[in-house]
C-alpha distance (Angstrom), angle and dihedral (degrees) to the residues before:
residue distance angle dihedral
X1 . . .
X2 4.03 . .
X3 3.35 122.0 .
X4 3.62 90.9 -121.8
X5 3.81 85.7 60.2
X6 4.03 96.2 51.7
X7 4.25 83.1 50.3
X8 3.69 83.4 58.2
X9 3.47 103.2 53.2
X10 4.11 92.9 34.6
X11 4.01 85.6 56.3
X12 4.11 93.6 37.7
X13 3.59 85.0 54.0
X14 4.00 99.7 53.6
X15 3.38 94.2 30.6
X16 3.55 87.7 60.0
X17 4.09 104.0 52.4
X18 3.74 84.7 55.9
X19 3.86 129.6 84.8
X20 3.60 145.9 -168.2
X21 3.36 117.2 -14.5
X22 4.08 94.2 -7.0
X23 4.59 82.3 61.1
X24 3.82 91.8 41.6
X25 4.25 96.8 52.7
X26 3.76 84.7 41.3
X27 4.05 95.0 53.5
X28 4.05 90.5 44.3
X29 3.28 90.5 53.5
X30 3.90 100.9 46.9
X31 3.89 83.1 40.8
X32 3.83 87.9 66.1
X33 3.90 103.5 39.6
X34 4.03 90.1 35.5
X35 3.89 114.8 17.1
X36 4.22 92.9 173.3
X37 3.93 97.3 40.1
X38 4.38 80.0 49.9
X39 3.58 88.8 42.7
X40 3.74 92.8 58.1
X41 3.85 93.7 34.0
X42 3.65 87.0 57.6
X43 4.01 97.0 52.6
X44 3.57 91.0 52.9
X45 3.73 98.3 50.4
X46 3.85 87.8 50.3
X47 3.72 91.6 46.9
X48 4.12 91.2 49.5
X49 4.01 87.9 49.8
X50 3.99 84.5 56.5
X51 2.93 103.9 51.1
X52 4.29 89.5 36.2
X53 3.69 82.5 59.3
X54 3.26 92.8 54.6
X55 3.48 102.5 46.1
X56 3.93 86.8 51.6
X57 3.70 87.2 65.4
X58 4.14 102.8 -106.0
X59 3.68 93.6 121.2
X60 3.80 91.2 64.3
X61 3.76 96.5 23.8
X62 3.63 90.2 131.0
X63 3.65 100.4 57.2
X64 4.03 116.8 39.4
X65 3.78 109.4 -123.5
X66 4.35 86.3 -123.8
X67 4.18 88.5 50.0
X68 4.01 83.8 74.8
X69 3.84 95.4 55.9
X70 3.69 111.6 111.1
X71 3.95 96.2 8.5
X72 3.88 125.3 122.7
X73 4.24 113.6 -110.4
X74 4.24 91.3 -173.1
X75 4.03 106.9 -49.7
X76 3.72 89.3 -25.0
X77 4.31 117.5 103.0
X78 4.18 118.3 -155.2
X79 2.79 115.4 -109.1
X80 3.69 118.8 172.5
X81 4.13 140.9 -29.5
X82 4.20 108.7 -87.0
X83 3.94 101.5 170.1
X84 3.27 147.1 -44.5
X85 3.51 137.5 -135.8
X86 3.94 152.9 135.9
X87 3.74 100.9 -47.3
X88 3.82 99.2 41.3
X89 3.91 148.0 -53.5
X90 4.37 113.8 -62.3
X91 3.69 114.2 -145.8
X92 3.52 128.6 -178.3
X93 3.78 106.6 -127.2
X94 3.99 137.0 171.4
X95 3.73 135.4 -118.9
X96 3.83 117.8 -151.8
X97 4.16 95.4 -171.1
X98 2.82 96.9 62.8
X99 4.23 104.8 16.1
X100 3.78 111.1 -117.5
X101 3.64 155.8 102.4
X102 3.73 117.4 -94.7
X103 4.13 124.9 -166.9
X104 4.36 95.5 -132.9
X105 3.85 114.9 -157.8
X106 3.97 115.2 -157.7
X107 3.89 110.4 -158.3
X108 3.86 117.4 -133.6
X109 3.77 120.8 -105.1
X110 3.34 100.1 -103.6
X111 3.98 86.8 68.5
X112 3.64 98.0 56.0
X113 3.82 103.3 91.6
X114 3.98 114.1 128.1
X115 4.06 84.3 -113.4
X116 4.01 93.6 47.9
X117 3.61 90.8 46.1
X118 4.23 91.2 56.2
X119 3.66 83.7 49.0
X120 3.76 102.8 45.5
X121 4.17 85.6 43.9
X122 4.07 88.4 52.6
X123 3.66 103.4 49.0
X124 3.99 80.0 42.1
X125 3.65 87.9 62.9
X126 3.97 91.1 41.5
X127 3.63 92.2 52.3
X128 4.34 86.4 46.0
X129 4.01 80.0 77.2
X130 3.29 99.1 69.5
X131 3.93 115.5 88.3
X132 3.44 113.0 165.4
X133 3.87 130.4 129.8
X134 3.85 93.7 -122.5
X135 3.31 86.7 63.3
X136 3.50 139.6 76.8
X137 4.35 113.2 -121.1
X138 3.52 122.1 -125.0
X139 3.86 106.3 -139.5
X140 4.17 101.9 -178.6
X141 3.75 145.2 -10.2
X142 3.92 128.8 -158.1
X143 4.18 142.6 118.6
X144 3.69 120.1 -90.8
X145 3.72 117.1 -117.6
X146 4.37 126.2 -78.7
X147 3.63 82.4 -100.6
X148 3.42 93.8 54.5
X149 4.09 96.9 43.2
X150 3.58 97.5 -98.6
X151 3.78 98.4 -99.1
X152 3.40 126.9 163.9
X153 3.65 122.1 -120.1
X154 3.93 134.3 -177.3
X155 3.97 124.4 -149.4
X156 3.49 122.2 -134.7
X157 4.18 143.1 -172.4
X158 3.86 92.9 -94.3
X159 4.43 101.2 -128.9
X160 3.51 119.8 -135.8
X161 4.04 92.9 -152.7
X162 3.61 149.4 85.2
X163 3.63 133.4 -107.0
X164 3.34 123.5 -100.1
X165 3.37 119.6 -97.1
X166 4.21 88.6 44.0
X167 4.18 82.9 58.7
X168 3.30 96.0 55.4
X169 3.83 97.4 40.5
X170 3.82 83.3 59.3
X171 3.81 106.0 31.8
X172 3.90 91.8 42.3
X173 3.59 90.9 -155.3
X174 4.05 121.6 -152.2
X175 4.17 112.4 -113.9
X176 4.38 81.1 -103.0
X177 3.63 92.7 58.9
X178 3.73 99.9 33.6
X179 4.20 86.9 58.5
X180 4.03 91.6 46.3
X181 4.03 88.8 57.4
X182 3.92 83.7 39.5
X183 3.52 89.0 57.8
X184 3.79 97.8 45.7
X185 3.98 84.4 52.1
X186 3.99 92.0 49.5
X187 3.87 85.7 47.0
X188 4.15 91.9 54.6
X189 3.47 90.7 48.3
X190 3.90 92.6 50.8
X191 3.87 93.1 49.5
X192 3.73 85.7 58.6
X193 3.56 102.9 46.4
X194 4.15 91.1 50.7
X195 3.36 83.1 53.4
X196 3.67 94.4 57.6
X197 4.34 102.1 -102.4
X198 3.78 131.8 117.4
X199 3.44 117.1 -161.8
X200 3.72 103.9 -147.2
X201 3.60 98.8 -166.6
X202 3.59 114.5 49.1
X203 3.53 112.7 166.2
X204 4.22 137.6 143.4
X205 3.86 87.7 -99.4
X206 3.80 88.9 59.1
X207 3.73 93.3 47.9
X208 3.72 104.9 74.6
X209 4.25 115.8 -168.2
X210 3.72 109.0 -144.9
X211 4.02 110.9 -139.0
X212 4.52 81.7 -104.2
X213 4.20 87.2 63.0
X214 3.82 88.9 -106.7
X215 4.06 108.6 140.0
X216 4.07 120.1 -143.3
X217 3.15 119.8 -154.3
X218 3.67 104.3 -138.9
X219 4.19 144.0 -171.6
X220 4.08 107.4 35.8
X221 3.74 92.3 178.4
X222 3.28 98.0 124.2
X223 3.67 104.1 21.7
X224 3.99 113.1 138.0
X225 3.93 125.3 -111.6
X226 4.18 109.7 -127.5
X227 3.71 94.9 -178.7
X228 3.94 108.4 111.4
X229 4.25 90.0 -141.4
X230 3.50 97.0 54.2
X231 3.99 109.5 30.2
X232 3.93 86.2 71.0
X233 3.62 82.8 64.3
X234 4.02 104.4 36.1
X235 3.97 98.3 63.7
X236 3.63 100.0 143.6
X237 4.00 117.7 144.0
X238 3.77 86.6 -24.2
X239 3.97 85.9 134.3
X240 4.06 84.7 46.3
X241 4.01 128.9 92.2
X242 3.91 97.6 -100.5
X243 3.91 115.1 -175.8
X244 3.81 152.2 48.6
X245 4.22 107.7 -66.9
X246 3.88 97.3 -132.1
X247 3.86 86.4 45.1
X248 3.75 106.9 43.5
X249 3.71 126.0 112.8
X250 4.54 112.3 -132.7
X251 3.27 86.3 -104.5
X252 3.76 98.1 59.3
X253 4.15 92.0 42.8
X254 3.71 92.4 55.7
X255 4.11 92.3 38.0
X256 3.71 97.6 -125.2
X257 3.91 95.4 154.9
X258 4.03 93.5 176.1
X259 3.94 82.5 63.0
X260 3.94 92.8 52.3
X261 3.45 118.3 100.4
X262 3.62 133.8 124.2
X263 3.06 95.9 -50.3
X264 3.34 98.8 77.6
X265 3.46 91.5 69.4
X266 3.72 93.6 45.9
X267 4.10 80.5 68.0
X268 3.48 95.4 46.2
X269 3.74 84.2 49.1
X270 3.82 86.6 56.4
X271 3.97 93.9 46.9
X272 3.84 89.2 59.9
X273 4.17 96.4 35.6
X274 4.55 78.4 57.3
X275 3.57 89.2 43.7
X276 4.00 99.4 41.8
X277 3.67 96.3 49.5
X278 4.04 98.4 33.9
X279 3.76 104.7 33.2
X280 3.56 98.6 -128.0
X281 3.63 138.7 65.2
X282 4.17 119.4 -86.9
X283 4.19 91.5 -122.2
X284 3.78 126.3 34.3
């Protein structure tokens, strides 16, 4: 990791415990002695108030999360509340034709344009390429009705696992072992970057373990488009800090998206490899 990096995170990280007035004196300051380490300070505060806001239920402040149990999204029926996070609220849902249980992701609101929606439904259709069993399938794509708030939503194999980290808390795995599921992971990832996808957010709670051993790589939403005909047309938050801190490449911190490429992933890949084997993370 740079140097430049490490100032990044040190700064992020006070920068973050203070508020008001205390955060804004701080950021002027750092502004003056380091305008590029502020710069990149500043994008990731904005990009943890998002998703904070998000998490704190704004984003689907007009529709209570438990108003969407037992409705119909297409030919799939609510079921029940999985997770929630940044990019939208995961329910598990069923299928009648054919029978099963599906994992349904509801974008947030501020993804619902006409022009995000073509967007969201192409890289959909990108991602519908990969088939691979360390990887989670995507089964469907669309926008739910007016009534519903026209917001897009993506299908998905519903995973009967646990991330990563919870796995091998419970499995406590030898160093062989740990390295065979490490190379199924690294294997995933490589079927999806010959395919054209970066992940962007690789991380042990997007790596789910099925009770067989077989990792899924989970949570594509905002995975990054490499093919040259549709990338022109898939430019959402590409300016944006995209990622998990402890996880993210330099590139991602400081938001240089014509540095990102798979590579980015290969250090994420390298975060959780440290973190796998040691039990903690390679920089405090």
């Amino acid at each position: 990791m740079s140097d430049n990096f490490t100032e990044v995170r040190k700064h992020f990280e006070i920068a973050f415990d203070l508020e008001g007035d205390a955060r804004s004196q701080y950021m002027a300051q750092l502004e003056r002695d380091h305008p590029e380490i502020a710069k990149a300070v500043r994008s990731l505060i904005e990009a943890d108030s998002q998703a904070s806001s998000f998490l704190g239920g704004t984003a689907f402040d007009d529709i209570n999360t438990q108003d969407w149990i037992g409705k119909k999204v297409a030919s799939f029926t609510i079921v029940d509340v999985l997770a929630e996070g940044g990019m939208g609220i995961v329910f598990r849902a069923s299928q009648e034709n054919p029978k099963r249980s599906v994992a349904l992701k509801l974008i947030r609101n501020e993804l619902s344009s006409q022009q995000a929606l073509r967007r969201f439904e192409l890289e959909a259709e990108v991602l519908g390429r990969l088939d691979h069993p360390g990887i989670a399938r995507i089964y469907e794509a669309g926008q739910t009705t007016k009534a519903a708030g026209q917001r897009p939503y993506l299908v998905m194999e519903l995973i009967d696992g646990v991330p990563l980290d919870d796995y091998l808390n419970r499995e406590q795995l030898s160093v062989e072992a740990k390295v065979t599921l490490l190379t199924q992971i690294c294997a995933a990832v490589q079927h999806a970057h010959e395919h054209g996808i970066i992940h962007r957010d690789l991380k042990p709670s997007n790596i789910l373990v099925t009770p067989q051993g077989q990792p899924k790589i989970v949570d594509f939403g905002v995975a990054r488009v490499t093919d040259d005909d549709l990338r022109a047309t898939m430019q959402t938050d590409m300016g944006q800090v995209i990622g998990t801190l402890p996880y993210m490449s330099p590139e991602q911190v400081h938001g240089r998206r014509d540095d990102l490429d798979t590579r980015s992933d290969v250090y994420a890949l390298g975060v959780v490899a440290y973190e796998m084997i040691t039990g903690s993370l390679p920089y405090d």
